[in-house]
C-alpha positions, 0 to 999 in steps of 0.5 A: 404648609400652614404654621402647624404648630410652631413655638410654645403657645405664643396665643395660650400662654401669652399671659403671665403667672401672677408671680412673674408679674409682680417680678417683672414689675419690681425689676422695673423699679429703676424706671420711676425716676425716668418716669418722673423726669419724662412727665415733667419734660412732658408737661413742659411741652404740653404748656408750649402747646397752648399757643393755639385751642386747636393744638390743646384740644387734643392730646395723646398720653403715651405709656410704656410699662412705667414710663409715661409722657403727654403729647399733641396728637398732631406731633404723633400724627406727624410723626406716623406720617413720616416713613423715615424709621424715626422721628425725622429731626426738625428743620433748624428753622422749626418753632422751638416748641416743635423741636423740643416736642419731636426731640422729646418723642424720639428720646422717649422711643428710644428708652422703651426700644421699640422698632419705629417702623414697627410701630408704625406698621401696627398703627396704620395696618387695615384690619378688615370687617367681615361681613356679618359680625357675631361677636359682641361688639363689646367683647372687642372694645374691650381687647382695644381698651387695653390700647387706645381709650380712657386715659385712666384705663378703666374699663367702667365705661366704653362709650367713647371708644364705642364712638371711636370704633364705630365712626373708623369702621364706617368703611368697613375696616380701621387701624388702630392709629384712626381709632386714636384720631375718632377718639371723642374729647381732649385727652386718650391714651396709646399703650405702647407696651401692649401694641403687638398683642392687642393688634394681634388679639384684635386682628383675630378676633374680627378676621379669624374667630368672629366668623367661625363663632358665626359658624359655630352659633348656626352649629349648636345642635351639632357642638351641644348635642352630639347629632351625628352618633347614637348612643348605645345602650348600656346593656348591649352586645355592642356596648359589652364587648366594647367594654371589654377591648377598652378594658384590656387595651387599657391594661397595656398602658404604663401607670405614670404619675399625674400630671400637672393637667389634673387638678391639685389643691394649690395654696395653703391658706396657713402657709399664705396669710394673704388667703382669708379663710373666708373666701375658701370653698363656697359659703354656706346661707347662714356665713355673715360674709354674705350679710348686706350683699344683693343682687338682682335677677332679670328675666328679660324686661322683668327683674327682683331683688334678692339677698345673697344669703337668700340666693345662697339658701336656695341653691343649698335646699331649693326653698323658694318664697312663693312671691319667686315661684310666681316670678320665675313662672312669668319668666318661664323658667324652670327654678331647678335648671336655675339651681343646677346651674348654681351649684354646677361645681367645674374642675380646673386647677389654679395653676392653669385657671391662672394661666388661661384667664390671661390670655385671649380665649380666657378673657372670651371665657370670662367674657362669657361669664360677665353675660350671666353675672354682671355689674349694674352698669355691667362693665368692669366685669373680666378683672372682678370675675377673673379675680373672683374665678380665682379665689373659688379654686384655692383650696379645692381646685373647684369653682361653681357660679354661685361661688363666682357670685359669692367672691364677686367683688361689688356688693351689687350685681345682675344675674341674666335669670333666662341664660342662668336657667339655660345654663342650668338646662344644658348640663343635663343635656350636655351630661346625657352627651357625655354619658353617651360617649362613655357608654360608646367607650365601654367605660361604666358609670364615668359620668356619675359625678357632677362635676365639669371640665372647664371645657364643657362650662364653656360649652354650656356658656355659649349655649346659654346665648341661644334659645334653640333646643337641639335639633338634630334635623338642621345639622350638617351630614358627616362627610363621606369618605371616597371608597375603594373595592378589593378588586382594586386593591388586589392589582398593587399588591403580591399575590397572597400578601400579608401585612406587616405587623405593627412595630417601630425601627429607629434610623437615626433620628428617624422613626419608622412605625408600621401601622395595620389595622382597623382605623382604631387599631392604627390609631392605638398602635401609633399612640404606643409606639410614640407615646413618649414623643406625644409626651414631649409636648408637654402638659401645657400643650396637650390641656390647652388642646383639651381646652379648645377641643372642648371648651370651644368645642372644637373637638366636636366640631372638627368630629362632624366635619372629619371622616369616620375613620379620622375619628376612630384612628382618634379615639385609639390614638387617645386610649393609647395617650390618655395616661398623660392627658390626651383625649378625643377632643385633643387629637380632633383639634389637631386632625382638623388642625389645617382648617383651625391654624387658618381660622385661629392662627396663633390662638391655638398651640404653635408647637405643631403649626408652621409656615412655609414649604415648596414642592418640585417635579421633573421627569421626561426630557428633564431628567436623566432617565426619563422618570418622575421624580417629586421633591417636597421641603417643610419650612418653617419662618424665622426659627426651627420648631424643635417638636418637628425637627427632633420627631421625624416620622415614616408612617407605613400604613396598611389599612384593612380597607385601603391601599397600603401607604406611606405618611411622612408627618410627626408623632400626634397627628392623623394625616400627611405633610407628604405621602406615597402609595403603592399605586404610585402617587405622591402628594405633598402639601404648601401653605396658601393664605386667602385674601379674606374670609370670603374665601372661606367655606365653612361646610367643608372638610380638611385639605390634609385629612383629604390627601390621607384618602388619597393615598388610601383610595386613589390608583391613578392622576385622574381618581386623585384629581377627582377626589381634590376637587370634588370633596369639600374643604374649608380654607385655603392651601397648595398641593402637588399630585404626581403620577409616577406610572403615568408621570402626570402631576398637578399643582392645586391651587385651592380655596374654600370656594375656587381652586385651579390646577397648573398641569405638568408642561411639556418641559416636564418640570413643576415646581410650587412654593406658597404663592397661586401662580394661576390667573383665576386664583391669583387675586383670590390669595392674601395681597401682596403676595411674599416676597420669599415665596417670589424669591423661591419660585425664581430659583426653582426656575433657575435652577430646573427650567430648560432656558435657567441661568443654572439649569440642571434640566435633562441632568436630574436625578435623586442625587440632583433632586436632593442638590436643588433641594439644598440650595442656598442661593438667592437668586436675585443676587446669585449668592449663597446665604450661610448656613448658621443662617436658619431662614433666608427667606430666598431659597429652597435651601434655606428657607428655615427648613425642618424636614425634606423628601424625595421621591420616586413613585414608580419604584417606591423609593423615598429618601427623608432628610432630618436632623439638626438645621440645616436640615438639607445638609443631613443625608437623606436617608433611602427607604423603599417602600416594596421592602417596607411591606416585604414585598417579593421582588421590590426595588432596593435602595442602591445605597443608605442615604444621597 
């Protein structure tokens, strides 16, 4: 499966708070004299070096936090060039300057402790252009900036980094070590103490986000003006009664105290001299801070000057010399949209404005920002404005644009009066929008402040970039969900049966939740019965989903690409969660979560992502009885995700209009890893990367909210192979389809454009790990393909083929299935890993596994192994689903666990 939520916000919470940073560079005080000594060998070297022009006219300054040391470029060339892990020694007959160079590098490596090999992967990987590039090119230079460029740092200029890039690009890809070599004059740097993060930062940016920020641009009267879902009046039945259920499901929720997601008034500037009273709260026209300071605003080839005290004076009362009356009348702009757009008051708290200014998406928000308030040359715009976004939110936890302006660090700067006034004509718009939503909620007059979410800033920042008005004729039709009569229905189900009521049981680290209802209905009932795991994500987690739910507008992107019933089971999930901060938009990021793990990877939370998974199946001559059995394994790499391990979940879905079925899954999500109906057919999902984005196709729906309505509809092989390939999908992914009544199965190999279906041989056996077996989609997946997914099929067919070296062909059973399922062994060395090792990368054992399953779909058996890892060495505990749904005459377990 994809890396659904793996770790703590490795991409969110990259960046440090402001006082571990000043901590961690005092621990670092040591390190000065090693500075010193290292400057002086390397100016040492670099006089050596004069011997010819060609070896000084080009140097490379190497950084580590504080140590620092000047080289030939050629040595570190020579030095990436080699494929030992280290600096290979020179020979005894070398030229002395040569030895004490690479002697000096090498001793210099070996300080900052970094993997060499490492290091010379990230310098020569290929990042790949896509075709068409929306982001602005300067956004990425200045994430590049950080590594490669002025040997001073500074952000003032990117012209020559401009030239770097664009001649390493000339064959639409580049590394970062070319960038290094097109670098124009005698001097550039490498910081190697940020390599990983800019190479990774960098990579997502023009191979995952540049092309969904294409997408999105196209998108906008969807994003910005909520095209697909009407507004209902106010004073209508609809509207009433609405109201009125919200209203008393809201009073079933506890009263918690408030998080630290909400806003807080952070520093006291009495108890922090360092905080100057007069940068607290916006000041006023008349305040002598803003004397001698002036800006000037552009509307396209046209621009004026104006005292910031004048700027001030105008957001405050409106007045306007008629001189800028006629100025922003040959600009058409609107003055009003200009001073709605100042005075736009956002609501964020310091601590999370600290946290989220570091970090990728932070700096595209500021990014965003320096478009509307810049620099006269405007560069060095994200260090001013993230040092003058802070200072607007110390005392009141609120920051405007004028705010910005006033705390701007340079007395000069330029204002984009045509994105200022677009700004300014999208709060309205987008304030309508929100209105709506409440109106919908039945919550009564819940949008009569103005005051933002950062998230919808963001909104109206990108907005900004565009000159379309809404248009609701171009957006995309929602998608249609596959459908199922009650006739069809009524065939897998008793005669007179009622469904289950609505509660949790615990087995052990278990949970079982019986959900029934309406969408909404099993939305609010999971969002109660697991309110306190959905907690266990933490604050953090759950704004940083609100963040790009709405700040990217994810969250409606996801709404206009997901099933009607997917966002209604949301929207109960969030009344049901909203005490601790969960919202709409929080639980859309995650129901489309498949689809934005592949575009965004690590940029979004990982607490819930994970990478990894195999599924196996046997029946016919391959097992003992003849019956079909299917086995799946959620794995993740390297280390155990402890929010997926510790919240194991069984979810008995009843739906009023759907075929009763089982999600096996975590708490917060609206879809299945694995899954069984009582029509007999199971599913289980594996990760697949495409080879690009090309594979992609952004029109489409989720793979995982698919196999949600496949266990809601589908009654056979076939109408589950039809809704596969029929329905639309955006990125890549693996599924097994089986049959239990007919023992069909499939294993689909899908792309946003291809796909291809492994049918079940007549051996009986299929197995699948993370890797397209099928010619037609072999090229179509990231290359090279992974050598642990390689390892793992190898096994399966040891262990499961009619001619395996350690076959249990025609033997297979439950008990059998869950032995594979815990294997160890490599198989290309036929021994077995230990088990305090967490991921060998070679077994379906040992693969970093967080939660197994068995099934067996014609008697509506599951068994779920979970528990601390090795997760395959807990029992896995029997469910039967007849039983479950109380159906008379249901198959029983023969006993409580395998």
């Amino acid at each position: 499966m994809s890396k659904f939520f793996r770790g703590q916000f490795r991409g969110q919470f990259r960046g440090q708070s402001l006082g571990s940073h000043l901590r961690a560079h005092l621990g670092r005080a040591s390190r000065f004299r090693r500075w010193g000594l290292y400057s002086l060998l390397g100016a040492a070297i670099s006089l050596l070096c004069l011997a010819t022009q060609a070896q000084a006219s080009q140097t490379l300054l190497l950084e580590y936090d504080d140590l620092k040391m000047q080289i030939p470029l050629a040595t570190f060339e020579t030095f990436v060039s080699d494929t030992a892990a280290d600096p290979a020694p020179d020979p005894p007959d070398s030229a002395p300057n040569l030895q004490g160079r690479t002697a000096a590098l090498r001793e210099f490596l070996q300080e900052t402790q970094l993997d060499p090999a490492v290091l010379k992967q990230w310098l020569t990987a290929q990042i790949q252009l896509p075709l068409v590039q929306n982001i602005a090119p300067d956004f990425v230079l200045l994430q590049l900036n950080k590594l490669v460029g002025d040997p001073l740092g500074r952000e003032t200029s990117l012209s020559a980094l401009r030239t770097a890039f664009t001649q390493a690009t000339s064959d639409g890809s580049f590394s970062l070590l070319e960038l290094i070599e097109n670098y124009p004059g005698s001097e550039r740097r490498l910081n190697l103490s940020r390599l990983q993060q800019v190479y990774t930062d960098v990579t997502l940016l023009v191979t995952r986000i540049q092309p969904v920020l294409q997408v999105a641009e196209a998108l906008l009267p969807e994003l910005l003006c909520d095209c697909n879902v009407a507004v209902t009046a106010p004073d209508s039945a609809q509207a009433v009664a609405y109201a009125q259920t919200r209203t008393a499901v809201k009073s079933l929720l506890p009263n918690l105290a408030a998080t630290d997601l909400d806003p807080k008034p952070a520093l006291d500037p009495a108890l922090d001299p360092a905080l100057d009273p007069v940068l607290i709260a916006q000041l006023p026209s008349d305040s002598p801070a803003l004397a001698g300071q002036s800006l000037v605003i552009e509307f396209g080839p046209f621009g004026r000057s104006i005292a910031l005290q004048d700027l001030t004076r105008f957001a405050e009362t409106g007045e306007l010399s008629r001189g800028w009356r006629f100025f922003f009348n040959v600009g058409g702009v609107d003055p009003a949209d200009v001073r709605a757009a100042l005075n736009q008051e956002i609501a964020v708290s310091l601590q999370f404005l600290d946290s989220t200014l570091n970090n990728l998406l932070g700096e595209f928000l500021l990014y965003q920002v320096g478009q509307v308030v810049h620099t006269p040359s405007n560069t060095a715009n994200i260090q001013a404005l993230r040092a003058a976004s802070v200072l607007s939110v110390v005392k009141d936890g609120r920051l405007s644009l004028l705010e910005i302006i006033q705390r701007y660090p340079t007395r000069q700067m330029h204002i984009n009066g045509l994105r200022l006034a677009r700004i300014g004509s999208n709060a309205s718009r987008l304030r309508a929008r929100l209105e709506g939503a409440s109106l919908r909620e039945g919550v009564a007059g819940a949008v009569q402040t103005t005051v933002l979410a950062v998230e919808d800033w963001l909104v109206q920042l990108q907005a900004s970039a565009a000159v379309s008005r809404c248009n609701c004729e171009a957006a995309a039709p929602p998608i249609t969900a596959p459908t199922i009569s009650s006739a069809e229905i009524a065939q897998f189900l008793p005669a007179n049966w009622q469904p289950v009521a609505a509660h949790r049981e615990d087995y052990g680290i278990i949970k079982v939740v019986w959900l029934q209802g309406t969408p909404y209905d099993m939305g609010y009932q999971h969002g109660q019965y697991l309110h306190d795991e959905i907690a266990s994500l933490g604050s953090k987690v759950i704004g940083a989903l609100r963040f790009a739910g709405r700040g990217l507008a994810l969250g409606q992107l996801a709404a206009n690409r997901s099933y009607p019933a997917v966002v209604e089971e949301c929207r109960g999930l969030a009344d049901a969660t909203q005490d601790i901060g969960m919202t709409l938009d929080a639980c859309l990021v995650l129901a489309y979560g498949d689809v934005y793990q592949e575009v965004f990877a690590n940029t979004l939370p990982e607490v819930l992502f994970w990478d990894g998974c195999s599924q196996w199946v046997a029946t016919g001559d391959a097992t003992r009885d003849g019956r079909l059995y299917h086995g799946s394994t959620l794995d993740n790499d390297t280390k155990p995700i402890d929010y997926i391990v510790n919240n194991p979940v069984v979810f008995v879905r009843q739906p009023n209009d759907g075929l009763p079925h089982v999600f096996i899954t975590y708490p917060a999500v609206v879809w299945p890893n694995w899954g069984v109906n009582v029509a007999g057919i199971t599913l289980g999902l594996d990760t697949l990367h495409p080879s690009g984005p090309e594979e992609l196709s952004f029109q489409g729906g989720s793979i995982v909210q698919t196999m949600g309505q496949i266990l809601k509809t589908a009654t056979s092989f076939t109408q589950a192979r039809q809704i596969m390939e029929t329905q639309p999908r955006v990125q890549a992914d693996l599924v097994m389809i089986t049959d239990g009544k007919s023992k069909e199965a499939g294993a689909f190999e899908l792309t946003g454009r291809h796909e291809a279906v492994r049918e079940l041989p007549e051996t009986g056996v299929l197995f699948m790990t993370n890797h397209a077996v099928s010619e037609e989609m072999y090229s179509r997946q990231r290359q090279p393909v992974d050598q642990s997914t390689l390892l793992r099929f190898q096994r399966f067919s040891q262990l499961m083929e009619p001619q395996g070296g350690q076959t249990f062909y025609g033997r297979i059973d439950p008990a059998v299935m869950a032995q594979i399922g815990r294997d160890r062994v490599n198989p290309q060395t036929l021994e077995a890993s230990p088990f305090d090792l967490f991921d060998d990368d070679a077994s379906p054992g040992g693969n970093g596994s967080l939660r197994q399953g068995i099934y067996d779909p014609d008697k509506l058996l599951i068994w779920v192994a979970a528990g601390s890892p090795p997760v395959p060495e807990n029992p896995f505990v029997c469910f039967s689903l007849g039983e479950m749904l109380n159906f008379p005459n249901a198959t029983p377990c023969e006993s409580p666990a395998l």
